[in-house]
C-alpha positions in Angstrom: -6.2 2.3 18.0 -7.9 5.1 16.3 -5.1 6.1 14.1 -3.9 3.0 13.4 -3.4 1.9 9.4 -2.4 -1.3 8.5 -0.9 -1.7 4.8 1.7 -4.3 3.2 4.8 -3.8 4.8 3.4 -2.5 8.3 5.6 -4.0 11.0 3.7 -4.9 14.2 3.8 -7.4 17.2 1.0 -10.1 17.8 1.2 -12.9 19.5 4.4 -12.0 21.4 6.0 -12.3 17.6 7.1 -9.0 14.9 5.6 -9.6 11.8 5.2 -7.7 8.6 1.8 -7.0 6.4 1.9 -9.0 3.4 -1.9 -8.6 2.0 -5.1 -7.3 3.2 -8.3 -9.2 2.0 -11.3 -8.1 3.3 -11.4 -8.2 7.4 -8.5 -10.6 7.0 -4.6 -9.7 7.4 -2.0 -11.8 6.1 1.1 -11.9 8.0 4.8 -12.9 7.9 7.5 -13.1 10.2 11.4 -13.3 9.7 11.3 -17.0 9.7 8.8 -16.8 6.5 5.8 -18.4 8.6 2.8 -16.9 7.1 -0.3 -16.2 9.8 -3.7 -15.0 8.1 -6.0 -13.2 11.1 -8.9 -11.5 11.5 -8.1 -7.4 11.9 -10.0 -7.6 14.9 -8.4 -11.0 16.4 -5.4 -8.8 16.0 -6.3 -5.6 17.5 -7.9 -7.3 20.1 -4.6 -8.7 21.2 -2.9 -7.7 24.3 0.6 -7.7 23.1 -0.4 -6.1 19.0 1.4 -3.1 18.6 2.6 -1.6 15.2 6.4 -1.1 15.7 7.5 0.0 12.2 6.3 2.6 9.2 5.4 0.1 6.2 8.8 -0.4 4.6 9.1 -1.3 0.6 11.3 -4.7 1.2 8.3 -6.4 2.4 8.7 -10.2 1.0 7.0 -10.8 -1.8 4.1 -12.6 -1.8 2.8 -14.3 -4.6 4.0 -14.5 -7.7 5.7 -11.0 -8.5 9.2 -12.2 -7.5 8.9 -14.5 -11.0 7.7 -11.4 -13.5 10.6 -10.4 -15.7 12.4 -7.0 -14.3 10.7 -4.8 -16.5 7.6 -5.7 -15.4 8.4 -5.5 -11.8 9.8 -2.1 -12.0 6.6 -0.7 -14.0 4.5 -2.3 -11.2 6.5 -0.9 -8.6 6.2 2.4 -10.3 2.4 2.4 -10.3 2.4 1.5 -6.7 3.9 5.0 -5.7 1.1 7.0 -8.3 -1.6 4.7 -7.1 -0.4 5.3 -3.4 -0.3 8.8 -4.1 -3.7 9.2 -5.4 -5.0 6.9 -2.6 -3.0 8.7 0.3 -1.5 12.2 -1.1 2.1 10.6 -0.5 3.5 8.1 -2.5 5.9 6.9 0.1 4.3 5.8 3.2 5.7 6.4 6.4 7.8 9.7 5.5 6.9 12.6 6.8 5.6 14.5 3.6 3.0 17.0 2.5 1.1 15.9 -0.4 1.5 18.0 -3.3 -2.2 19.9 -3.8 -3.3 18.2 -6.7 -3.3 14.6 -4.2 -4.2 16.4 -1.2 -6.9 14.0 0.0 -8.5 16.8 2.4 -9.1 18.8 -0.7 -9.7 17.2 -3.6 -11.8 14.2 -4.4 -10.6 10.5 -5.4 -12.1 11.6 -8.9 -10.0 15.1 -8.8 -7.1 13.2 -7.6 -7.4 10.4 -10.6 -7.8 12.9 -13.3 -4.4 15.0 -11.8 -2.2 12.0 -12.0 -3.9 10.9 -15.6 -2.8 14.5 -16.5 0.3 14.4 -15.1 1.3 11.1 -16.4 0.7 12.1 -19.6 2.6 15.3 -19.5 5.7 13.0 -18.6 5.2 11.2 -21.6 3.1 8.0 -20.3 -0.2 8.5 -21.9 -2.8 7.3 -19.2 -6.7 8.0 -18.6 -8.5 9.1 -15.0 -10.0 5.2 -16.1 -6.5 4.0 -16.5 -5.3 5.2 -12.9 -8.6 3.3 -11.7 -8.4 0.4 -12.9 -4.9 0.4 -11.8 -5.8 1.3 -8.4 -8.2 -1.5 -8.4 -5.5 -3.9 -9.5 -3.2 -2.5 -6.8 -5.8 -3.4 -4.1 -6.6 -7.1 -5.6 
């Protein structure tokens, strides 16, 4: 289980069930299947399980959880935007699952988190969306809440 990485929208089996990643909190995984029951378990309750097995890349459709579904479109689409730079920044891709290389200024084997935030601070800027290495913090930090 070495390589495994769990992140919303991971599919996996546990408990003889397929379920998607909906939220990680701590040492705790919140699940959902396609019947919309909702599991929260202990990562390693789950790993631990004889039948757990990731069976999917993490996919964008995950169900939303929480309250995003009742934002207004805009702000949906600006969130969902900031999830790709954040996931970019955090991972070198913005689109888990694909098989990419990251682009040098995200590569996360050669350039720090701090490297990595001031690159997409200059880079959002240059397209015209103003943003600080602080700003792409604190929205990584809001990503992860």
């Amino acid at each position: 289980m070495n390589d495994t990485v769990l992140e919303p929208g991971t599919q996996l089996r546990f408990a003889k069930r397929t379920w998607t990643v909906v939220m990680l909190e701590g040492s705790s995984v919140k699940l959902i299947d396609a019947d919309n029951s909702v599991a929260t378990v202990l990562a390693n309750f789950l790993f631990a399980d004889p039948d757990f097995e990731v069976v999917g890349a993490p996919q964008r459709g995950v169900p939303p959880f929480g309250l995003l579904e009742e934002l207004p479109e805009q702000v949906r689409e600006r969130a969902y935007a900031w999830e790709r730079h954040v996931r970019e920044v955090e991972t070198g891709c913005p689109v888990p699952g694909q098989a990419q290389v990251p682009r040098a200024e995200f590569d996360p084997a050669r350039r720090t988190m701090a490297e990595r935030e001031e690159a997409k601070a200059a880079e959002l800027t240059a397209a015209g969306q103003p943003a600080s290495a602080v700003t792409v913090r604190r929205m990584r930090a809001r990503y992860r809440e």
